[in-house]
Each structure stands twice: as C-alpha cells, then as structure tokens.
C-alpha positions in Angstrom: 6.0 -83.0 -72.6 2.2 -83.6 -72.4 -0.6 -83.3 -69.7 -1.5 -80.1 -71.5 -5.1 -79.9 -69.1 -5.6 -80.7 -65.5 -7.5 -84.0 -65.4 -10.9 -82.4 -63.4 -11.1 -79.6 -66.9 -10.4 -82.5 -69.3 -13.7 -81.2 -70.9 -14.3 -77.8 -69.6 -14.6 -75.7 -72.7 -13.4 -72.8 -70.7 -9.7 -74.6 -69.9 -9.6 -75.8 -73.4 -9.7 -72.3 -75.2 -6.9 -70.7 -72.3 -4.8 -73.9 -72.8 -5.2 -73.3 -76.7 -4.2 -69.0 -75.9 -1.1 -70.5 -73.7 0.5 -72.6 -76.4 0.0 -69.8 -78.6 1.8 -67.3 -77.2 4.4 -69.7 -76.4 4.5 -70.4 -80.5 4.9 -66.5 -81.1 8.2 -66.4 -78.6 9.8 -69.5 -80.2 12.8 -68.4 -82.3 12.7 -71.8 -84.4 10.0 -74.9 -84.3 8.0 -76.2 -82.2 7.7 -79.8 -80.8 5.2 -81.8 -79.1 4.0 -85.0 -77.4 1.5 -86.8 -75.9 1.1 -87.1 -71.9 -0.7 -89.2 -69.7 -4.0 -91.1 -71.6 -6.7 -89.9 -69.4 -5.3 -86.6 -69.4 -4.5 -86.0 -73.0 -7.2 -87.8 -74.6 -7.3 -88.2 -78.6 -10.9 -86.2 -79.1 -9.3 -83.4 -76.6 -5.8 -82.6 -77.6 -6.1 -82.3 -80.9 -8.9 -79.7 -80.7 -6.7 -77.8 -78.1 -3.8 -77.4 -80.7 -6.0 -77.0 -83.8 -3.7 -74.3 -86.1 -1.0 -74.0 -84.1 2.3 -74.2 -85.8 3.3 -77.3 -83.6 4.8 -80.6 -84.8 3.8 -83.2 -83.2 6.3 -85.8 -82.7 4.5 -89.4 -82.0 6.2 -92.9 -82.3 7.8 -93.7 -84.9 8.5 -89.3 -85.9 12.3 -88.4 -85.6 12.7 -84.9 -86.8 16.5 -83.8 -87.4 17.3 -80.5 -87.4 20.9 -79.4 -88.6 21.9 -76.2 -86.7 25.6 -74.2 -87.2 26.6 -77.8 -89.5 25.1 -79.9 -86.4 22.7 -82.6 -86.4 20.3 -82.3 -83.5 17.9 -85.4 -83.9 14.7 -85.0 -82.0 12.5 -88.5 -80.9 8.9 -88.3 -79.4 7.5 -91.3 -78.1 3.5 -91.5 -77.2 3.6 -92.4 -73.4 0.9 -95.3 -72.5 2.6 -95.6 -69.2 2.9 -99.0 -69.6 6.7 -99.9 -70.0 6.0 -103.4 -71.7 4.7 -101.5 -74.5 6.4 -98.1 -74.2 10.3 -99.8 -74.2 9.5 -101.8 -77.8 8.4 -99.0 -79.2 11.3 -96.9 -78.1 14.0 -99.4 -79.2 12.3 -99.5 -82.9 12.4 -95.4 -82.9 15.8 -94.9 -82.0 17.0 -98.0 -83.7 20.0 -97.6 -85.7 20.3 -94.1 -83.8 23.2 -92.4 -85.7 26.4 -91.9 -83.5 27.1 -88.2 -85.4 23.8 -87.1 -84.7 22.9 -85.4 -81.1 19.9 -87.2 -80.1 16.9 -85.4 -77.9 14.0 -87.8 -76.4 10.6 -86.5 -74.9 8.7 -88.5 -73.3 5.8 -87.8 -70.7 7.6 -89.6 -68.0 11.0 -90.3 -66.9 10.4 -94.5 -66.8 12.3 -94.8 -69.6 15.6 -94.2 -68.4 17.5 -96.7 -68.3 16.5 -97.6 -71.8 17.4 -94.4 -73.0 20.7 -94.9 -71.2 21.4 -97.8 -73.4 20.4 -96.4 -76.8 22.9 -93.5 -76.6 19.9 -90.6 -76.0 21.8 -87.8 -75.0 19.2 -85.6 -73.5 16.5 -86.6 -72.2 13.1 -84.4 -71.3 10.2 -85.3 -69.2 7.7 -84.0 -66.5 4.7 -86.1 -64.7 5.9 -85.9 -61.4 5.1 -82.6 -61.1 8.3 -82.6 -58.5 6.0 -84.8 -55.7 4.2 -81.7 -56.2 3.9 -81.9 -52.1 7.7 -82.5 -50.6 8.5 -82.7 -46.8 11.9 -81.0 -46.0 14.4 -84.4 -45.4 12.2 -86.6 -47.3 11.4 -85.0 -50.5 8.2 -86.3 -52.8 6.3 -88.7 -51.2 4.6 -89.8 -54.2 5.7 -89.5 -57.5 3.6 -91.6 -60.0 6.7 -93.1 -61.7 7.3 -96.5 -61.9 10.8 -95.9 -60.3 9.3 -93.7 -57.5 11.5 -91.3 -56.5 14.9 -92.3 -58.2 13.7 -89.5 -61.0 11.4 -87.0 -58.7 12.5 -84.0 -60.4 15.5 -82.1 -61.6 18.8 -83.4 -63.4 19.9 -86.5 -63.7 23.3 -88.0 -65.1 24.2 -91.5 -65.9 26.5 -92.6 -68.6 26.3 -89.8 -70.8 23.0 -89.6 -70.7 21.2 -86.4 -69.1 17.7 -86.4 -68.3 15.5 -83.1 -66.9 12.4 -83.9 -65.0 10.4 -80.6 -65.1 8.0 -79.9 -61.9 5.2 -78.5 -64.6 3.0 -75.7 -64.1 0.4 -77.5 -63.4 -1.5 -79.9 -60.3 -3.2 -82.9 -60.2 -6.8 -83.2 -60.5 -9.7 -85.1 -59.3 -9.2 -86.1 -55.6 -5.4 -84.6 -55.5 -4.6 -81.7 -53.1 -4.6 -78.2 -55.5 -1.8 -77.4 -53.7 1.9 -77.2 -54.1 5.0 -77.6 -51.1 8.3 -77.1 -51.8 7.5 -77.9 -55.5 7.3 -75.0 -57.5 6.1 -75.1 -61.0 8.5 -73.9 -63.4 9.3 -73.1 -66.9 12.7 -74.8 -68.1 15.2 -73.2 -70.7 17.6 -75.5 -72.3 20.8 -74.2 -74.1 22.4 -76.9 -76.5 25.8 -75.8 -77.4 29.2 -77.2 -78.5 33.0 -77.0 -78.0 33.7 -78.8 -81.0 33.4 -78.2 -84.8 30.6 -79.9 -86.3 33.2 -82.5 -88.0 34.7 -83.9 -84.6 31.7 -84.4 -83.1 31.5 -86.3 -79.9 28.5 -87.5 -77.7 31.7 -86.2 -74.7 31.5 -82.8 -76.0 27.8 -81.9 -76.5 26.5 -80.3 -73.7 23.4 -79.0 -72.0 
C-alpha cells in the first residue's frame, strides 16, 4: 500500500533496481493478480515509481480504478485511492469512487494510510488495508507508538481494527523512516501480512455479515 523506497534512497539508483527485484519476485509467488497504489508524495514520487515498476505485471489501482474480480461465483471489488494525505481532498475523492458501491459485491479499499476510516465505515468498505505508521516504528511497553503520522494519532497505530462491519489492517511495513528518523525499530517489527477472504455462504445469499477475513 505504497512507500515502496525509504525517503533518504528516493533517488539512489542502487535502492531503485533492489526495490524493482523485490516486487518481482513477489509477482512470481502470486497465485492470481497483482494490485497497487500510491503512498506518501515525497516518498513515491511520479518520475520514481513508475520507473521502479516498469514491466512488472502489476495493476495499478489509482482514483477513480475499481477492479472486480469474481472468484468461486463471488464478487470481490477492489478500490485504490491515490493518498495526498490531505483528507479535504482524499474524502471527495473517495466518496465519488465507491459511489453507488454495489451491496452484492465484497468491497476491498487500499489506501496508504488509515485516515480514512471513518469514511470508509460509512460507504460499506468491508476490508480495509493500509500501512504508514510503520506500527510507531519505536513503541514503549504501556504506551505504545508515540508517534504515528496519522491524522488520528494512535486510534489506528497498527494491527486490526473493527467498527460497524468494517475491518481495517494497518501493516507495520518492512520498511523505516528516512532522513532525520531513527533507522531503528522497538517493539515494531516489520512484517509481511497474508489475508484469506473466504465465505460461509453461497455466492447467491451473500451478506456483508458473512464475508470474512
């Protein structure tokens, strides 16, 4: 879900071409397609990223792209929204991509950062993915992350998160951050996450109740 270089190697040639052999390699392990979006602006600037994922079989999902897949006679319905980290712009532009969001359909959002919960919350998403947090990246025992770079501090520091029937996964990353940040991570690990979408109903009673993750 984006920040694809740390922000010091934005233009190191060398990061670019290992960050090119990573996505690769995750390609040739996926058992279906591929999905992506945008992260933070400085991080994944327009004359970087695309250079970075030059041939890969990747579909990038930006603003206004919904992609539906239909799997076992469901309908999975994937939205990617570019973030700007701005919510005045980014919460528009999210209501006019999931507008009309079709109630058979189970609908996947990824975005760069969680801030766009409660939004998603009241447009029916059902999952919801995200990183930028990187977890606090440094966490005290007792007090968790003590900062977290979302606009909702640390109401969505990392981890799963339920409300309504909404579920949203904020990923720790692999990564750090750059620049002046500490290279350094406490009680944050970086991790990989596996989702498994299934359901306990046929596809013709589906019900947002009985798709789970």
């Amino acid at each position: 879900t984006g920040d694809y270089l740390n922000l010091a190697y934005v233009y190191d040639a060398e990061a670019q071409a290992e960050t090119h052999e990573l996505l690769a390699r995750l390609c040739d392990i996926a058992r279906g397609p591929v999905y992506a979006i945008t992260g933070s602006p400085p991080v994944d600037r327009s004359d970087v990223v695309p250079g970075i994922f030059e041939d890969l079989p990747i579909n990038w999902l930006l603003d206004t792209t919904v992609e539906e897949l239909h799997v076992n006679g469901h309908t999975i319905r994937i939205a990617g929204l570019r973030c700007t980290r701005q919510r005045d712009l980014d919460v528009p532009r999210l209501r006019h991509l999931l507008d009309g969001n079709p109630g058979h359909a189970f609908t996947l959002l990824l975005y760069h950062s969680p801030d766009l919960m409660p939004e998603a919350v009241e447009l029916g998403v059902d999952l919801y993915l995200c990183g930028h947090t990187h977890g606090g990246q440094i966490r005290l025992p007792l007090i968790g992350a003590l900062i977290t770079s979302s606009d909702f501090w640390k109401r969505y520091e990392m981890g799963r998160y339920e409300e309504d029937r909404t579920t949203l996964y904020v990923s720790r990353g692999l990564g750090m951050e750059g620049l002046g940040a500490p290279r350094a991570r406490f009680l944050a690990p970086p991790e990989i996450v596996l989702w498994t979408l299934s359901s306990c109903h046929p596809p013709a009673s589906y019900d947002r109740q009985h798709m789970s993750a």
